[in-house]
ROSE-4610 file (N, C-alpha, C; in Angstrom, 1 decimal, always signed):
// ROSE-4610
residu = [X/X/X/X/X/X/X/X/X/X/X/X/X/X/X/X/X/X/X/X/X/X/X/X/X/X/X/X/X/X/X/X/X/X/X/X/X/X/X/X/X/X/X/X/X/X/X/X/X/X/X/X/X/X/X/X/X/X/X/X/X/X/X/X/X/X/X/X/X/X/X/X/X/X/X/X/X/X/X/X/X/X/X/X/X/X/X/X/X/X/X/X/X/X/X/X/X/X/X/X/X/X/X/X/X/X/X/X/X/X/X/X/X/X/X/X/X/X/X/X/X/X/X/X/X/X/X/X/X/X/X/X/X/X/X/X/X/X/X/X/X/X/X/X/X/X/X/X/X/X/X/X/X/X/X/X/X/X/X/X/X/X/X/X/X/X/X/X/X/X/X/X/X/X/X/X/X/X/X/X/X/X/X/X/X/X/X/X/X/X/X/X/X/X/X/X/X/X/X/X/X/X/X/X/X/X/X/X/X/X/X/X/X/X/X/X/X/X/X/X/X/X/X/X/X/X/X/X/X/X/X/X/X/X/X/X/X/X/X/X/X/X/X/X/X/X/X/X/X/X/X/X/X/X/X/X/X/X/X/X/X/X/X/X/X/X/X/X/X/X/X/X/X/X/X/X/X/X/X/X/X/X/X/X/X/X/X/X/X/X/X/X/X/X/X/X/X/X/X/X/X/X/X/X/X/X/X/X/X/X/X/X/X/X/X/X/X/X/X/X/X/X/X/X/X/X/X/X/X/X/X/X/X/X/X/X/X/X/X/X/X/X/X/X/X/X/X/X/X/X/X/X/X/X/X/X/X/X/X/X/X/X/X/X/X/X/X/X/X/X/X/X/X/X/X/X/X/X/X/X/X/X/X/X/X/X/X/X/X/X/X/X/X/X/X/X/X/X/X/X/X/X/X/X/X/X/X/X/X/X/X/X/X/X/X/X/X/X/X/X/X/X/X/X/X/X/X/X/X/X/X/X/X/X/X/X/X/X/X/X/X/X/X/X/X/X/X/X/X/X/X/X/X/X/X/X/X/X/X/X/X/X/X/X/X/X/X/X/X/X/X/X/X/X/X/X/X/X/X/X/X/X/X/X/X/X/X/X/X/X/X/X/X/X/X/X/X/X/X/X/X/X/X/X/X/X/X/X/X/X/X/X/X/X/X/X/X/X/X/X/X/X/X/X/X/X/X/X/X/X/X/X/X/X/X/X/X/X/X/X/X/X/X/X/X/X/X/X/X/X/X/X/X/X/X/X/X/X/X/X/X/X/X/X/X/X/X/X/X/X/X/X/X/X/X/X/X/X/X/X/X/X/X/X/X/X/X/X/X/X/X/X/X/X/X/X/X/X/X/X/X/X/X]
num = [1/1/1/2/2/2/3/3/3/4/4/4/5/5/5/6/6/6/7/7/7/8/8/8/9/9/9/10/10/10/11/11/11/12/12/12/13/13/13/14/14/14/15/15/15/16/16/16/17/17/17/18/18/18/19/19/19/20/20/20/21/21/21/22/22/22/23/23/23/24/24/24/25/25/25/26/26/26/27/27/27/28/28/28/29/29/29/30/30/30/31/31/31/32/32/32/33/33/33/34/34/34/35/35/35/36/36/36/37/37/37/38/38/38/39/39/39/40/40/40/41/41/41/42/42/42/43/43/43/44/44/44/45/45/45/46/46/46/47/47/47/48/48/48/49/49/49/50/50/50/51/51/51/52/52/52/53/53/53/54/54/54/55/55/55/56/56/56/57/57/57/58/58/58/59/59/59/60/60/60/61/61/61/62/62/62/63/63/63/64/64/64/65/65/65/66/66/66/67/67/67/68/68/68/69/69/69/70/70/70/71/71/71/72/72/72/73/73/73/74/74/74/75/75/75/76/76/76/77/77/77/78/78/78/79/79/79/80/80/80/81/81/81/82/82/82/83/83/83/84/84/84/85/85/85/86/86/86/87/87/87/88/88/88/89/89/89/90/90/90/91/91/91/92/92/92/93/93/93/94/94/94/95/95/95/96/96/96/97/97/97/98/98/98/99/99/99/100/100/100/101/101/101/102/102/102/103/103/103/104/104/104/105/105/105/106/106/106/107/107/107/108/108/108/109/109/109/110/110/110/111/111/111/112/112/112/113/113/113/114/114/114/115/115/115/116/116/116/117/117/117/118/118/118/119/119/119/120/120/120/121/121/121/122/122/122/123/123/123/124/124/124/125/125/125/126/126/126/127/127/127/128/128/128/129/129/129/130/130/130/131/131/131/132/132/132/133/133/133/134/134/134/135/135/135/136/136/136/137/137/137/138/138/138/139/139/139/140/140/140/141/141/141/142/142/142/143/143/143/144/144/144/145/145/145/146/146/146/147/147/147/148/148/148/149/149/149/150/150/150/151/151/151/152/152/152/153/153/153/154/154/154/155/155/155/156/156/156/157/157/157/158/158/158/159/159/159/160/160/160/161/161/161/162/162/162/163/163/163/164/164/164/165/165/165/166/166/166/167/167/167/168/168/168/169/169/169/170/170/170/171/171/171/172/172/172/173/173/173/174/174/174/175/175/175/176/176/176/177/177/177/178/178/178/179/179/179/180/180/180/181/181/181/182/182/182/183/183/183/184/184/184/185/185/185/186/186/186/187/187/187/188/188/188/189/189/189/190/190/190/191/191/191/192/192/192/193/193/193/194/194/194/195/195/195/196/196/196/197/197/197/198/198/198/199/199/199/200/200/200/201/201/201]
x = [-14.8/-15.1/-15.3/-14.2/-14.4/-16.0/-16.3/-17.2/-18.6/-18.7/-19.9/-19.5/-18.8/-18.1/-18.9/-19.1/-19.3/-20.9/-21.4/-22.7/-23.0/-22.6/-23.3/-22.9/-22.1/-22.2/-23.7/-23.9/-24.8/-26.1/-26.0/-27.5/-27.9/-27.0/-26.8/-27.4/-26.5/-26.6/-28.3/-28.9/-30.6/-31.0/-30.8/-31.7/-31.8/-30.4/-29.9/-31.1/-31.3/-31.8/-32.9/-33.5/-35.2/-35.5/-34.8/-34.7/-33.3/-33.4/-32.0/-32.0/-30.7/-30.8/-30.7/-31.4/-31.3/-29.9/-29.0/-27.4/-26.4/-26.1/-25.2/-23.7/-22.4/-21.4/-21.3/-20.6/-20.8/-19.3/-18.5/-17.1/-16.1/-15.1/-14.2/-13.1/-12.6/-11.6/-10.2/-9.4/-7.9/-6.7/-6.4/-5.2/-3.8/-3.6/-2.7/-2.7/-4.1/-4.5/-3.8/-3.4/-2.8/-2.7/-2.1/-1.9/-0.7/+0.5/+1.7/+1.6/+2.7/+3.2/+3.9/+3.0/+3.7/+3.5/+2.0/+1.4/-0.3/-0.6/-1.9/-2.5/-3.8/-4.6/-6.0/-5.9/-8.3/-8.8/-9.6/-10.1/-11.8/-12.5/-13.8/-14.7/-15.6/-16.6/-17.6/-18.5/-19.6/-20.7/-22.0/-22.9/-24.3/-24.7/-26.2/-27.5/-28.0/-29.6/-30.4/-30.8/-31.2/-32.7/-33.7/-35.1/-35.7/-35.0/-35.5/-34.8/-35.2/-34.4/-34.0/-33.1/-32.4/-32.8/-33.1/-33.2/-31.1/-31.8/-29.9/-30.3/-29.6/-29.7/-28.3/-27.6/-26.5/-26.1/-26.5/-26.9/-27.2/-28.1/-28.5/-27.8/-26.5/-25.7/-24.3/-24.0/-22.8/-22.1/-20.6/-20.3/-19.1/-19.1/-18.1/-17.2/-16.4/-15.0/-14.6/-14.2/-13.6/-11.9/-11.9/-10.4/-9.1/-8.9/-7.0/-5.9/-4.9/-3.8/-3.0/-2.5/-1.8/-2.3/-4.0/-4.6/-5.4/-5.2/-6.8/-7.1/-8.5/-9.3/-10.3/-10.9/-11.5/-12.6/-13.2/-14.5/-14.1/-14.3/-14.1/-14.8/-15.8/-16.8/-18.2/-19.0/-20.5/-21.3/-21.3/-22.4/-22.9/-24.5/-25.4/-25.3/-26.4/-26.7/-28.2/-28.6/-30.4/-31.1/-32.4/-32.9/-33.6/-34.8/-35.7/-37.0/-37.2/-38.7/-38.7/-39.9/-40.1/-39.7/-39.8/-39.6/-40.3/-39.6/-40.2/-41.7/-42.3/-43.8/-43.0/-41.6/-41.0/-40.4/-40.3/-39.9/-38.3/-37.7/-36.5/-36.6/-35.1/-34.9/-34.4/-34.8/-34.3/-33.0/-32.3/-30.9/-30.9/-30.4/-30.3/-28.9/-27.9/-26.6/-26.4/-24.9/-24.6/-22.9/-21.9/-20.9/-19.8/-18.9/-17.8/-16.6/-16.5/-14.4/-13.9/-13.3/-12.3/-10.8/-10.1/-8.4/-7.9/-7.2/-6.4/-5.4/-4.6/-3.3/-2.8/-1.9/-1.2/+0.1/+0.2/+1.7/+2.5/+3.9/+5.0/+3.9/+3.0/+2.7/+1.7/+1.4/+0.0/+0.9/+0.7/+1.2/+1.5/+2.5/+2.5/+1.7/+0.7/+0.0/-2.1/-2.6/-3.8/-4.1/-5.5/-6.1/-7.8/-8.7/-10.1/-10.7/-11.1/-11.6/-12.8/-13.7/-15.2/-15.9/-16.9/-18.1/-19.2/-19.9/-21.4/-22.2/-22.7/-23.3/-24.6/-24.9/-26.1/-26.9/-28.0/-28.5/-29.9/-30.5/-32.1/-32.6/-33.4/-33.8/-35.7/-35.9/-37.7/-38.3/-39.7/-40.2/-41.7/-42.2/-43.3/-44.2/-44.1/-45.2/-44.6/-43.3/-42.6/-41.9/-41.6/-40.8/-39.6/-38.9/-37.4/-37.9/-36.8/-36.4/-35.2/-34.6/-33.0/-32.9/-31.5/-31.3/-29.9/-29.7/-27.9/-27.6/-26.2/-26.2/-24.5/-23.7/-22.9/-21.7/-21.0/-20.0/-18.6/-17.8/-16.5/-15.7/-14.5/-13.8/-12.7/-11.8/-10.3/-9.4/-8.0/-7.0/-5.8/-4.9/-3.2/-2.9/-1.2/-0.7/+0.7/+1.6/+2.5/+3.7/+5.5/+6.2/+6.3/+7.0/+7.2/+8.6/+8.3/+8.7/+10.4/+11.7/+12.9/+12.8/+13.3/+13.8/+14.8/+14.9/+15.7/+16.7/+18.5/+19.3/+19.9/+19.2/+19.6/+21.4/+22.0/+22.9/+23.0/+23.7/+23.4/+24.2/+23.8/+24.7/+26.2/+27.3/+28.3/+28.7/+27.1/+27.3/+29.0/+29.5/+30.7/+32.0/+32.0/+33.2/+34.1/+35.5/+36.2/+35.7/+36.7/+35.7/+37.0/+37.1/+38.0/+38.1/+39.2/+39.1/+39.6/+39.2/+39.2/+40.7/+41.2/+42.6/+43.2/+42.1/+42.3/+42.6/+41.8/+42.0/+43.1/+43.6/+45.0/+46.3/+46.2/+47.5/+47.4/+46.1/+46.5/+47.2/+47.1/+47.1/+48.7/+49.1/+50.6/+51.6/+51.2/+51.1/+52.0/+50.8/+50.6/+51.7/+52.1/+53.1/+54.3/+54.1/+55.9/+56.1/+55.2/+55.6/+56.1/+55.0/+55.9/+56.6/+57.4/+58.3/+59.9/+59.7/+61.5/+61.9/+60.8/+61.4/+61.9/+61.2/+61.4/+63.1/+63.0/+64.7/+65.7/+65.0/+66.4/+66.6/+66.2/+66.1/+66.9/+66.4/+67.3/+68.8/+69.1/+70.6/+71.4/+70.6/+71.3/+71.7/+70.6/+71.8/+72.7/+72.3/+73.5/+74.9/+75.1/+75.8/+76.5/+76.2/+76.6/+76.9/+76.1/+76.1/+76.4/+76.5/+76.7/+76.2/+75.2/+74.2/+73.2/+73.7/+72.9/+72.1/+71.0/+70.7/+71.2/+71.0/+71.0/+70.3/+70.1/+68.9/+69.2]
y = [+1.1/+2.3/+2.1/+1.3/+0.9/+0.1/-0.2/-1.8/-0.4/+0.6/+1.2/+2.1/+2.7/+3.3/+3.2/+1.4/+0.3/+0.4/+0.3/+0.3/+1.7/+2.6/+4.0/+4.2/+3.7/+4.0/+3.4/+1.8/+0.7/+1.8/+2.4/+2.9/+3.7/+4.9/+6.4/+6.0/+5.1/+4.2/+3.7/+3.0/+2.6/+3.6/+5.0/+6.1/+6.9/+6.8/+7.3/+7.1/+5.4/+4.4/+5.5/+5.5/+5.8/+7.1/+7.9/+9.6/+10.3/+11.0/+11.9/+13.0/+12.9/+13.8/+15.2/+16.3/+17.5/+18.3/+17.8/+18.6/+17.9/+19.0/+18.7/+19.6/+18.3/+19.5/+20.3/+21.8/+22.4/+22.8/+22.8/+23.7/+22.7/+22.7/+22.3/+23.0/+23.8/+24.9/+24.5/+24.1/+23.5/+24.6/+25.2/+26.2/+25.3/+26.1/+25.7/+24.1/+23.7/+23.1/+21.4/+21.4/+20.4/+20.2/+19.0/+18.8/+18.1/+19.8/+19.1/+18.1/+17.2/+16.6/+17.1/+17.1/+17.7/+19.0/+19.0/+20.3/+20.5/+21.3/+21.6/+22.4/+22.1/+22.5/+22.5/+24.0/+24.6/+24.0/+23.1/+23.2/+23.3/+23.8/+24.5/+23.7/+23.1/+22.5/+23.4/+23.3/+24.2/+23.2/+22.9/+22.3/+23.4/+23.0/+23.7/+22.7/+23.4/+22.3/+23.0/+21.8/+21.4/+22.2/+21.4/+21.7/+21.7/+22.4/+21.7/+23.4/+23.2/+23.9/+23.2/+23.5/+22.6/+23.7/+23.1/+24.3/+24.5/+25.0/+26.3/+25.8/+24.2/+24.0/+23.7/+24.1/+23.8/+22.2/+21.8/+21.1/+19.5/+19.8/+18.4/+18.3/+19.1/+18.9/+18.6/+17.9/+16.5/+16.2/+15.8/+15.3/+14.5/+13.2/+12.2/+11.8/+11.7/+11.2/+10.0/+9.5/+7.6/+7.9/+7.0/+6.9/+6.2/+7.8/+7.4/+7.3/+6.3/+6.3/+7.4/+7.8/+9.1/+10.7/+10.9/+11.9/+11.8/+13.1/+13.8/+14.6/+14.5/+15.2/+16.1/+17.4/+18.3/+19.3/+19.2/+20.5/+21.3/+22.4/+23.4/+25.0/+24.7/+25.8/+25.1/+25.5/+25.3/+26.3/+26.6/+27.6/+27.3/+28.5/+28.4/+29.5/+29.8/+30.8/+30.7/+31.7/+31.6/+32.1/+31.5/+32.3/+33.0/+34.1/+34.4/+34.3/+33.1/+32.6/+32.4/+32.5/+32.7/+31.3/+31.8/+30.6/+29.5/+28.0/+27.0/+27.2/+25.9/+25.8/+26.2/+25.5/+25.7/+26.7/+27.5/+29.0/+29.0/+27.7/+27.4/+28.3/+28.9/+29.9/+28.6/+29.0/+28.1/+28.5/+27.4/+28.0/+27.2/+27.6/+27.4/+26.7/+27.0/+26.5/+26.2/+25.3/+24.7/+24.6/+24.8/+25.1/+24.4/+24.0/+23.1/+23.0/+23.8/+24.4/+22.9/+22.6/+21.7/+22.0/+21.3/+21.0/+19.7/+20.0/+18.2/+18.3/+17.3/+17.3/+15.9/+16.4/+15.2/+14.7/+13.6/+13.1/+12.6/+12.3/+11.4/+10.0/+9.6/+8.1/+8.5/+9.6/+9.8/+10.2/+8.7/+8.4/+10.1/+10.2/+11.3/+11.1/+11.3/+11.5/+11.9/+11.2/+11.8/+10.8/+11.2/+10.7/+11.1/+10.2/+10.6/+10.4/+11.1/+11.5/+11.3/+10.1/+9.9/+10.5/+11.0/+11.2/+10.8/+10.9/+11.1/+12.0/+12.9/+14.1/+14.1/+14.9/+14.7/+15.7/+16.5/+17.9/+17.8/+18.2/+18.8/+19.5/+18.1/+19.1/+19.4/+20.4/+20.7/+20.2/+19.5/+18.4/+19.2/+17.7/+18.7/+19.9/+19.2/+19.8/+21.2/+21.8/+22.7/+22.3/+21.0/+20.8/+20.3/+20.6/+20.0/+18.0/+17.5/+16.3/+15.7/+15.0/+14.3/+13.9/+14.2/+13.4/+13.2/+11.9/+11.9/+11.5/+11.6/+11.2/+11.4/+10.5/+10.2/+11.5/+12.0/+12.8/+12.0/+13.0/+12.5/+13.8/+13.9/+15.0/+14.6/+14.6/+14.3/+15.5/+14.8/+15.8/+15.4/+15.8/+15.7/+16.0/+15.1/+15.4/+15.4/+16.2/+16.4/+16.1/+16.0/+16.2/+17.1/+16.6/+17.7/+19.1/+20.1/+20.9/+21.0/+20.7/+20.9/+22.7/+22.5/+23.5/+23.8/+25.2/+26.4/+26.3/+25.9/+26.5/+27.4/+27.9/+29.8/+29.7/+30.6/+31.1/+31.1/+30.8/+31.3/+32.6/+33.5/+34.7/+34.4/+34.9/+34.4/+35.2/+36.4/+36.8/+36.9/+37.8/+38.5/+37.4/+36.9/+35.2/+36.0/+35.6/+36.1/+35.5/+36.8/+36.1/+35.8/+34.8/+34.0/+34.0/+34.8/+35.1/+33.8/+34.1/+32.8/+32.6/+31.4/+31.4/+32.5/+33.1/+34.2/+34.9/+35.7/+37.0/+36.9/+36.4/+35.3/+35.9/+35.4/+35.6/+37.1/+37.3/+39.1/+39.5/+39.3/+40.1/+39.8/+39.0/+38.4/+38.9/+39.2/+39.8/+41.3/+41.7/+43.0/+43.3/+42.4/+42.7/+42.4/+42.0/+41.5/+42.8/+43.1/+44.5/+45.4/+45.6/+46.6/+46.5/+45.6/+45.4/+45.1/+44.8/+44.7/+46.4/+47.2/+48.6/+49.1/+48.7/+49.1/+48.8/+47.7/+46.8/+47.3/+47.5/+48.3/+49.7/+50.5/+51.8/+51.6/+50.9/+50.3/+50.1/+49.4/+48.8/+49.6/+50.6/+51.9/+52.5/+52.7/+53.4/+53.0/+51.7/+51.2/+51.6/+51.3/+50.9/+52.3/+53.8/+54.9/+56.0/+55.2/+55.8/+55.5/+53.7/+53.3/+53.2/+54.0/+53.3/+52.4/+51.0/+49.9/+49.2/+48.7/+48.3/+47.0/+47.0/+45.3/+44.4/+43.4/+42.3/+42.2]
z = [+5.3/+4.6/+3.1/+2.6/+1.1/+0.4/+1.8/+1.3/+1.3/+2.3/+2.5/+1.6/+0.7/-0.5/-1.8/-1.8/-3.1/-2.9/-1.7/-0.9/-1.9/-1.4/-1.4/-3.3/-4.2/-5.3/-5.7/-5.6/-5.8/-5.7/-4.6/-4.0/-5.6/-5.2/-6.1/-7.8/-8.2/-9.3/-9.9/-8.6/-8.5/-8.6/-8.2/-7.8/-9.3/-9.7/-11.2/-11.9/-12.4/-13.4/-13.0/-11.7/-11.9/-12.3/-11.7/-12.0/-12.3/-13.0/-13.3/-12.5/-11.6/-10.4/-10.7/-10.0/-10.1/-10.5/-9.6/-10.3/-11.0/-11.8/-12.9/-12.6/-12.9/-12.3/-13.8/-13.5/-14.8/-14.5/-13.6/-13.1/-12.1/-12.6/-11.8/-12.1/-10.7/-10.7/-9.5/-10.4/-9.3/-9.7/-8.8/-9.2/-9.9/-11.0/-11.8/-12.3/-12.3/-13.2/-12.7/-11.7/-11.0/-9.5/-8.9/-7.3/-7.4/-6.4/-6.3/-5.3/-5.3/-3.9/-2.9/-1.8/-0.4/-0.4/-1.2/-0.6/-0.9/-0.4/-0.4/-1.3/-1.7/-3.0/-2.6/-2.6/-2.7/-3.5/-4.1/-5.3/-5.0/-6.4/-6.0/-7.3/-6.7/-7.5/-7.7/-8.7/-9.3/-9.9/-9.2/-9.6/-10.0/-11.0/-11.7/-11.6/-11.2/-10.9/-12.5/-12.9/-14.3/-14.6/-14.3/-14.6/-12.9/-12.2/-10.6/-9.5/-8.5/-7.5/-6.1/-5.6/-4.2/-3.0/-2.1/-0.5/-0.6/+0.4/+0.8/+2.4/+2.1/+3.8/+4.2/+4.6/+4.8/+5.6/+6.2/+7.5/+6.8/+5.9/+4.5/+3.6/+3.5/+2.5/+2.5/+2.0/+2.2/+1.5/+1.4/+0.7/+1.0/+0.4/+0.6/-0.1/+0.1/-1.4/-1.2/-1.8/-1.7/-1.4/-0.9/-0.3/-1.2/-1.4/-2.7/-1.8/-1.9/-1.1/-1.0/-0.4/-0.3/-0.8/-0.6/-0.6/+0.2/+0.9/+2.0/+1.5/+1.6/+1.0/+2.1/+2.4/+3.1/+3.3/+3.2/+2.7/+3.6/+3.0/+3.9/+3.3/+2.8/+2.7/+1.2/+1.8/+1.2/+1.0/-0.6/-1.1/-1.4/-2.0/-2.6/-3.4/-4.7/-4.9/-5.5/-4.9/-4.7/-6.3/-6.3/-7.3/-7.0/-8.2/-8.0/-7.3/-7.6/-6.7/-5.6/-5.3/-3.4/-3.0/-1.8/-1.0/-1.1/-0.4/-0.2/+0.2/+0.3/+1.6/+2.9/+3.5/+4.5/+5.3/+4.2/+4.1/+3.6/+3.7/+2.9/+1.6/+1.6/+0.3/-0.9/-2.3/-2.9/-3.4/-4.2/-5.0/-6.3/-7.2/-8.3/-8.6/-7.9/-8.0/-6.9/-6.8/-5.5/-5.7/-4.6/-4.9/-4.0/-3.7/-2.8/-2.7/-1.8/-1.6/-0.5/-1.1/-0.2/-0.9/+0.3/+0.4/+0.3/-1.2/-1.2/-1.0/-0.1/+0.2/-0.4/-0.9/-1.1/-1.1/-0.6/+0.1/-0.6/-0.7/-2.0/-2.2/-0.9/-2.2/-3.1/-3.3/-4.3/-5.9/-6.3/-7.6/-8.7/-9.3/-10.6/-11.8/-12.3/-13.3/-12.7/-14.1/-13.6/-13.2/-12.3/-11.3/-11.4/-11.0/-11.5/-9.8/-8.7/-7.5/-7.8/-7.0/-7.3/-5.7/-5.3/-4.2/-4.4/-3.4/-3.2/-2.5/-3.2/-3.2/-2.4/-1.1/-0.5/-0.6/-0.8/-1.0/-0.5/-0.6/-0.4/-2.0/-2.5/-3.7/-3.2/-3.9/-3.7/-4.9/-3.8/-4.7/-5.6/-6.1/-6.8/-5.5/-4.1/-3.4/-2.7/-3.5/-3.0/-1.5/-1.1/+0.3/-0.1/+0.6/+0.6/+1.0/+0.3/+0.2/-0.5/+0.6/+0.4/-1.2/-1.5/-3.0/-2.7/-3.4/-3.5/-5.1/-5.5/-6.8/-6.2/-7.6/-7.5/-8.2/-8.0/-8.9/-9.0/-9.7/-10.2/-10.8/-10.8/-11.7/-12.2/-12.9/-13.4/-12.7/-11.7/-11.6/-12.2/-11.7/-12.3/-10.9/-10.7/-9.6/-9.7/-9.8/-10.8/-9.5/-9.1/-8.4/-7.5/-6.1/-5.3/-5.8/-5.5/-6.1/-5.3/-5.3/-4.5/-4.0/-2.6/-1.9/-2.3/-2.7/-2.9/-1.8/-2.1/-1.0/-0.9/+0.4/+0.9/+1.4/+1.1/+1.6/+2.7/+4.0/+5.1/+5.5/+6.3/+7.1/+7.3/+7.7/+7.9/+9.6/+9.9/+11.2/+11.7/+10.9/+11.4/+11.2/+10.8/+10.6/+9.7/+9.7/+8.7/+7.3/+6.0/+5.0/+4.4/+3.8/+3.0/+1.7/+1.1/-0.8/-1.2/-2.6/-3.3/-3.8/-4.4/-4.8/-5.8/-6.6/-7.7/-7.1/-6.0/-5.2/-4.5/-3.8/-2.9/-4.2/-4.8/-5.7/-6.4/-6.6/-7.1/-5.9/-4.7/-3.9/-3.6/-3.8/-3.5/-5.0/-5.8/-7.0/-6.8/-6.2/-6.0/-5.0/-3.8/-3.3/-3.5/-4.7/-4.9/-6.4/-6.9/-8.0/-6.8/-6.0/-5.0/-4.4/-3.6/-2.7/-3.3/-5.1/-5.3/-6.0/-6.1/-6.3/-4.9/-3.7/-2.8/-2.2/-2.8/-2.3/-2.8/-4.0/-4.9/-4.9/-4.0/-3.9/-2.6/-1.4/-0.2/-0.5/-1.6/-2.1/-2.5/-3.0/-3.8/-2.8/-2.4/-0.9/+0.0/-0.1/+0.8/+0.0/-1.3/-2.4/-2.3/-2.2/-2.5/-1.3/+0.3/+0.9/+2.5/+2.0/+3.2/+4.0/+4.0/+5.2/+5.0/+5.3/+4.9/+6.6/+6.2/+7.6/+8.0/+9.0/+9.7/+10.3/+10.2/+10.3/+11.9]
């Protein structure tokens, strides 16, 4: 995969020298500006066709990413946006822009800092004779991939369990029974003391 990677930059590169390809990226949109670890991230490319227009073929349009250790990478939606002028010779609508939602995931080995994601881009641009024809060119964007974020530990339920006070609460409460219990004694004593009726254990 690497070697046909090297292959397919080599080609894109030749194609470059002779002509400057129709799209230019103009946008690159990654929520919050980064990719945690051990999670997933939409990010959305935005390409502009220059002095040219591309068909809106869905089907001819491609894209490949080079392989980073501990990132997958995903497409997972392909726009267009059309222009004014009529249609191709083929009846193909043209577009003016071109657009690319994928999902990066990435796992603890995908190093913490930035990182530069290279592809190669496949599209249908329209030629002088107004027909669609293949073009590839090479892209690239800069991300950041910052730590996984620690889980939050929840409390659990205690579902009906006795609840257990703390040492503070324990001693008020032992506190509280010993103010009350030697007025009580001595009120007992007094009477024993004056009236004789004292009890017995």
């Amino acid at each position: 995969m690497k070697f046909s990677f090297v292959l397919l930059i080599a080609l894109a590169c030749s194609a470059a020298q002779a002509q400057q390809p129709c799209l230019s990226l103009s946008k690159v949109v990654i929520p919050n500006h980064a990719v945690r670890q051990q999670e997933d991230t939409v990010a959305r490319l935005t390409f502009k066709a220059r002095n040219c227009a591309i068909a809106e073929v869905r089907d001819g349009t491609s894209v490949m990413f080079e392989s980073l250790p501990g990132l997958d990478v995903a497409v997972s939606e392909v726009g267009f946006k059309r222009t004014d002028e009529p249609p191709a010779a083929t009846g193909v609508a043209k577009a003016r822009e071109l657009s690319l939602s994928f999902k990066l995931s990435a796992s603890p080995d995908l190093a913490v800092g930035e990182h530069t994601l290279h592809g190669f881009l496949t599209y249908q641009v329209i030629d002088g004779s107004g027909n669609p024809a293949p073009e590839a060119q090479m892209i690239s964007f800069p991300f950041k991939v910052i730590p996984h974020k620690p889980y939050k530990k929840v409390a659990l339920p205690d579902y009906g369990r006795p609840h257990q006070d703390s040492a503070f609460v324990h001693g008020l409460k032992t506190a509280g029974m010993i103010v009350v219990g030697i007025p009580f004694f001595m009120l007992l004593a007094l009477q024993c003391l004056f009236t004789g009726d004292c009890w017995q254990c």
